[in-house]
SETORMI-956542 format. One record per residue (C-alpha): residue number from 1; residue in three letters; x, y, z. Coordinates in steps of 0.05 Angstrom, whole numbers, plus 5000, padded with zeros to 4 digits. Each point is the difference from the previous one (the first is absolute). Example, Ala and Ser with C-alpha at 12.3 -4.5 7.8 and 13.67 -1.06 7.14 Angstrom:
BEGIN
{atom 1,Ala,{5246,4910,5156}}
{atom 2,Ser,{5027,5069,4987}}
END
This chain:
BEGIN
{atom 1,Unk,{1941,8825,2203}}
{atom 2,Unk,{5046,5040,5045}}
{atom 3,Unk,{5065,5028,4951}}
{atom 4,Unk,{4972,4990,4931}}
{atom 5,Unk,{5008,5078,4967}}
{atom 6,Unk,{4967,5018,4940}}
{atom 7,Unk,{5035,5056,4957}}
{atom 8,Unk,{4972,5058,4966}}
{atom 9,Unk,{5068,5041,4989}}
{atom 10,Unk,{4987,5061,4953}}
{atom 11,Unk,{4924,4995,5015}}
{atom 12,Unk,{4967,5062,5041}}
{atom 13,Unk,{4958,4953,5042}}
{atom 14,Unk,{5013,4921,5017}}
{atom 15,Unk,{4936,4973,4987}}
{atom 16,Unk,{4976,4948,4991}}
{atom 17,Unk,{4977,4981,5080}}
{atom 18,Unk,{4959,5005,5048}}
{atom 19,Unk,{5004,4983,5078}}
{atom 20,Unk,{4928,4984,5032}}
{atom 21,Unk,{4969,4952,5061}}
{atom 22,Unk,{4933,5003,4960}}
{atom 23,Unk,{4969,5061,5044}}
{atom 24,Unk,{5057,5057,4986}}
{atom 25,Unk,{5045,4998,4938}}
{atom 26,Unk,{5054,5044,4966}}
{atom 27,Unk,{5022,5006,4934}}
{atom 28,Unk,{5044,5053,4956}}
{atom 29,Unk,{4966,5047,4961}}
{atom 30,Unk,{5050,5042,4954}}
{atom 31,Unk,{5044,5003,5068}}
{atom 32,Unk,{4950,5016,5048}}
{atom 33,Unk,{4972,4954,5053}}
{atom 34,Unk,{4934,4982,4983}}
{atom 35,Unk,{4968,4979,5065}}
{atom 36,Unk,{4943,4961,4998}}
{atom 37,Unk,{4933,4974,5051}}
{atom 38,Unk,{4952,4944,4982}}
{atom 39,Unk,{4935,5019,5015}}
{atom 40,Unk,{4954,4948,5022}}
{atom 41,Unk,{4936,5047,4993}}
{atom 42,Unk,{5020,5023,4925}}
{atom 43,Unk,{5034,4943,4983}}
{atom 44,Unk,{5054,5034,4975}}
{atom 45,Unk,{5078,5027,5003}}
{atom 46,Unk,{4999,5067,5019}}
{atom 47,Unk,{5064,5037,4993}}
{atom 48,Unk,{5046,5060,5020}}
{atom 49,Unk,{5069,5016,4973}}
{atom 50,Unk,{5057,5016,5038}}
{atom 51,Unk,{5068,5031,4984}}
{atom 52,Unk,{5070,4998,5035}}
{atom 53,Unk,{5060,5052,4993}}
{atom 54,Unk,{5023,5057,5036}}
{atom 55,Unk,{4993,5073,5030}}
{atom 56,Unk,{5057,5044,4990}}
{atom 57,Unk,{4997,5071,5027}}
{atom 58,Unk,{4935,5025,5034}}
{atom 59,Unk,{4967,4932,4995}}
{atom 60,Unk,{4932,4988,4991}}
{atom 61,Unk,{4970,4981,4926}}
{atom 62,Unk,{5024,5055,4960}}
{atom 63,Unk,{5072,4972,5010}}
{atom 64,Unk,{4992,4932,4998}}
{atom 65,Unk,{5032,4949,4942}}
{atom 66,Unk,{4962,4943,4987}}
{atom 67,Unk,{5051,4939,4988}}
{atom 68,Unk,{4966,4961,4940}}
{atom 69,Unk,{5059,4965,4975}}
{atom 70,Unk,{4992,4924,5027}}
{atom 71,Unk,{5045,4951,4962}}
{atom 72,Unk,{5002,4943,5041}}
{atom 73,Unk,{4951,4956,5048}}
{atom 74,Unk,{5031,4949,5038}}
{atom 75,Unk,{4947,4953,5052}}
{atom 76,Unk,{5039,5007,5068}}
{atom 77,Unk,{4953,4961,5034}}
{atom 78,Unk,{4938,4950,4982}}
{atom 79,Unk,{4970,4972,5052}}
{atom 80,Unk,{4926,4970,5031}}
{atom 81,Unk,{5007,5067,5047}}
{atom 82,Unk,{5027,5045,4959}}
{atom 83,Unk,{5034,5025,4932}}
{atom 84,Unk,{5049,5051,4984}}
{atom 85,Unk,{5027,5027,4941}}
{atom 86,Unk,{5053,5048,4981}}
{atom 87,Unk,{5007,5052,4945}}
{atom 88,Unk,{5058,5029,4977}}
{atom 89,Unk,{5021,5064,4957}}
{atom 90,Unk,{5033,5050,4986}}
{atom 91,Unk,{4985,5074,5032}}
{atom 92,Unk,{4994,5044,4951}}
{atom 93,Unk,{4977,4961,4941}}
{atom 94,Unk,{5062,4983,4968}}
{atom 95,Unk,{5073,5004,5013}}
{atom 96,Unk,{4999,5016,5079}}
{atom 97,Unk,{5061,4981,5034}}
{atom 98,Unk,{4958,4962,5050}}
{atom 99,Unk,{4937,4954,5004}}
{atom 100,Unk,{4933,5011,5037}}
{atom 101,Unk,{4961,4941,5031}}
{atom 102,Unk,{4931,4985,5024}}
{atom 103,Unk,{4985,4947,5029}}
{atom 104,Unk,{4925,4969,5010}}
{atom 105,Unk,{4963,4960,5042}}
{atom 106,Unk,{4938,4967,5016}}
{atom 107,Unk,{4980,4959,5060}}
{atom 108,Unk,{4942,4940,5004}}
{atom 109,Unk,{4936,5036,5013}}
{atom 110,Unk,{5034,5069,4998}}
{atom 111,Unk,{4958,5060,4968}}
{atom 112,Unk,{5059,5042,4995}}
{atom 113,Unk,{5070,4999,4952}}
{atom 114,Unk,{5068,5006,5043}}
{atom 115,Unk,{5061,5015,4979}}
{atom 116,Unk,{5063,5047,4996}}
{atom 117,Unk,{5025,5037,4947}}
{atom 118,Unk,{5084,5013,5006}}
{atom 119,Unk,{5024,5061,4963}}
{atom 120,Unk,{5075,4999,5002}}
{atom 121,Unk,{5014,5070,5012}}
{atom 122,Unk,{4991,5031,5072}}
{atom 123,Unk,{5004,5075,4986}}
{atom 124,Unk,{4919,4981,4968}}
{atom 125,Unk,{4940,4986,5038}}
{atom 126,Unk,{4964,4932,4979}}
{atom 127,Unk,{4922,5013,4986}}
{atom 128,Unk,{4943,4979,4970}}
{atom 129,Unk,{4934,5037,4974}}
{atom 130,Unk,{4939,4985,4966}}
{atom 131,Unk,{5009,5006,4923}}
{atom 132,Unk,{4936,5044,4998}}
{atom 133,Unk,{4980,5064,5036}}
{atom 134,Unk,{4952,4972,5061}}
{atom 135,Unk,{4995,5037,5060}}
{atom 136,Unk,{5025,4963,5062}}
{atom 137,Unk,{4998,5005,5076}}
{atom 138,Unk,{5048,4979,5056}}
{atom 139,Unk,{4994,4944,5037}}
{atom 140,Unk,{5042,4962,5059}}
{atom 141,Unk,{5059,4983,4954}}
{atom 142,Unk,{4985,5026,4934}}
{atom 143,Unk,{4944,5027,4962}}
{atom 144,Unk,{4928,4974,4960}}
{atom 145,Unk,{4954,5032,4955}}
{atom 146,Unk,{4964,5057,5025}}
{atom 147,Unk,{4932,4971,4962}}
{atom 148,Unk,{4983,4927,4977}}
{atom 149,Unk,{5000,4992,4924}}
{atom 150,Unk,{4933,4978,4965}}
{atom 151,Unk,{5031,4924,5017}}
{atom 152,Unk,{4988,5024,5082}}
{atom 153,Unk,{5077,4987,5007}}
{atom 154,Unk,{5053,5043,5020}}
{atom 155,Unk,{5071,5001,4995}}
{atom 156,Unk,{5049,4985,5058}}
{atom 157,Unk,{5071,5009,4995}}
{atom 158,Unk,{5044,4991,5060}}
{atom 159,Unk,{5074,4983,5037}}
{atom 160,Unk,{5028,5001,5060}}
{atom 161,Unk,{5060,5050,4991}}
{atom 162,Unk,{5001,5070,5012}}
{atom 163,Unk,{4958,5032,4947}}
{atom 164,Unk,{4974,5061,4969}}
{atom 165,Unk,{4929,4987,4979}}
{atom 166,Unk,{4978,5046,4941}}
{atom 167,Unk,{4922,5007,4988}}
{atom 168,Unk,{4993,5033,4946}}
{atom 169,Unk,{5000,4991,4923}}
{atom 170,Unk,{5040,4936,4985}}
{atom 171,Unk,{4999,4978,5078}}
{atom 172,Unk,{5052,4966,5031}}
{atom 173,Unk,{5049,4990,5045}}
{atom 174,Unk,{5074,5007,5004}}
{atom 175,Unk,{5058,4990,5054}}
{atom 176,Unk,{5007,5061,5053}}
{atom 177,Unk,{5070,5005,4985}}
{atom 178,Unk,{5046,4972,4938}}
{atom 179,Unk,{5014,4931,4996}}
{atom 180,Unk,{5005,4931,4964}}
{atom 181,Unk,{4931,4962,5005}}
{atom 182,Unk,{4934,5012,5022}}
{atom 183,Unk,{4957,4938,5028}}
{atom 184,Unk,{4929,5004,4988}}
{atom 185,Unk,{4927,4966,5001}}
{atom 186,Unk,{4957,5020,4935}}
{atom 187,Unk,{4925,4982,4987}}
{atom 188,Unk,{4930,5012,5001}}
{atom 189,Unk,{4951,5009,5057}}
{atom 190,Unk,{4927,4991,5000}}
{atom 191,Unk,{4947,5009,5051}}
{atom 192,Unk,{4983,4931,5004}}
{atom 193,Unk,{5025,4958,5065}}
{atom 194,Unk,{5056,4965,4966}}
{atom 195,Unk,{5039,5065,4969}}
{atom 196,Unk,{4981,5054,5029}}
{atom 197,Unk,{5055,5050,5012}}
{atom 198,Unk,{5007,4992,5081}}
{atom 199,Unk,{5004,4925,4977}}
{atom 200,Unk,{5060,5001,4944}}
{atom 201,Unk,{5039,5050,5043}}
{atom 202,Unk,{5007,4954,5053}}
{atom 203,Unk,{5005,4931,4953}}
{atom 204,Unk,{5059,5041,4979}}
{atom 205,Unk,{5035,5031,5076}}
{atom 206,Unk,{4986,4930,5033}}
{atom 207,Unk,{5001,4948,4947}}
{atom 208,Unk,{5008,4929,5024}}
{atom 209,Unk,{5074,4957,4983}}
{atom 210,Unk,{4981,4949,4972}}
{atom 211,Unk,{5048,4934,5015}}
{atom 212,Unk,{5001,4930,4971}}
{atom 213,Unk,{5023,4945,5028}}
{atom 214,Unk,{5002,4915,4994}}
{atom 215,Unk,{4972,4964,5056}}
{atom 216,Unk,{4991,4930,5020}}
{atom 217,Unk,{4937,4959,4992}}
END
């Protein structure tokens, strides 16, 4: 239901949730983003993680902060179309004078996770990187894994803002230039017909509104 908040305050990660249409699902994992793909073949969830923080400096992984501290989740939206959830926290880990959120989404049908995470502090730049080393390559709008895991999936992370795509170690991507938030798209691509990577990028760059309405009979 739309409102209800659940708190975690003093906890490292809110937990305790998990926001899925039955084909693409995400949960938190010690503050990371564990993305995950149901596998009709396998029969199984496959996952990758994800983490959100920011580049200071020179950008790029070796100067990015992973933000790990979620104390709150709070269902913004709950829908037949489409669910969206908010985190909040605090950036830093502890006694910042400001909060960090992230919020997540997941459409109907949708093989991807949407959302925007809002760090309140514009001299940063908002990114987000895999939480392992896995080489990456660009793509229009952000970046996927270079090489499909032992799965046959790859990663896919993009946005639409101005971006600095980073494909090495920990890849990622982070905002051009400093700012608040950073909108992005994060998943897994296969090279099946339903998610491979032409086909996410563009469920993500020209994804339907979906509108409800009562009507006579």
């Amino acid at each position: 239901m739309a409102g209800r908040q659940i708190f975690q305050l003093g906890s490292a990660a809110a937990t305790g949730w998990r926001l899925t249409n039955h084909f693409t699902r995400v949960t938190n994992v010690s503050g990371d983003m564990r993305v995950e793909r149901y596998d009709v073949i396998a029969l199984a969830w496959e996952a990758t993680d994800f983490q959100f923080g920011t580049v200071t400096g020179a950008g790029g992984s070796a100067n990015f902060t992973a933000n790990t501290n979620w104390a709150t989740v709070t269902v913004l939206c709950n829908r037949p179309e489409a669910a969206i959830i908010r985190l909040t926290g605090d950036a830093g880990g502890g006694g910042a004078a400001f909060t960090v959120t992230l919020d997540l989404g997941v459409r109907r049908g949708g093989s991807l996770i949407e959302g925007r995470f809002t760090y309140y502090d514009a001299t940063h730049k908002p990114a987000i990187f895999r939480d392992a080393s896995e080489a990456g390559t660009a793509i229009t709008g952000g970046i996927e894994a270079t090489a499909a895991n032992a799965s046959g999936n790859k990663y896919v992370i993009l946005s639409p803002n101005a971006i600095t795509k980073d494909v090495t170690g920990t890849s990622g991507i982070e905002l051009t230039s400093a700012g608040s938030y950073i909108d992005i798209g994060i998943g897994v691509s296969n090279n099946d017909l339903i998610t491979g990577a032409v086909t996410v990028i563009e469920e993500y760059f020209a994804a339907h509104r979906f509108r409800q309405a009562v009507v006579a009979r």
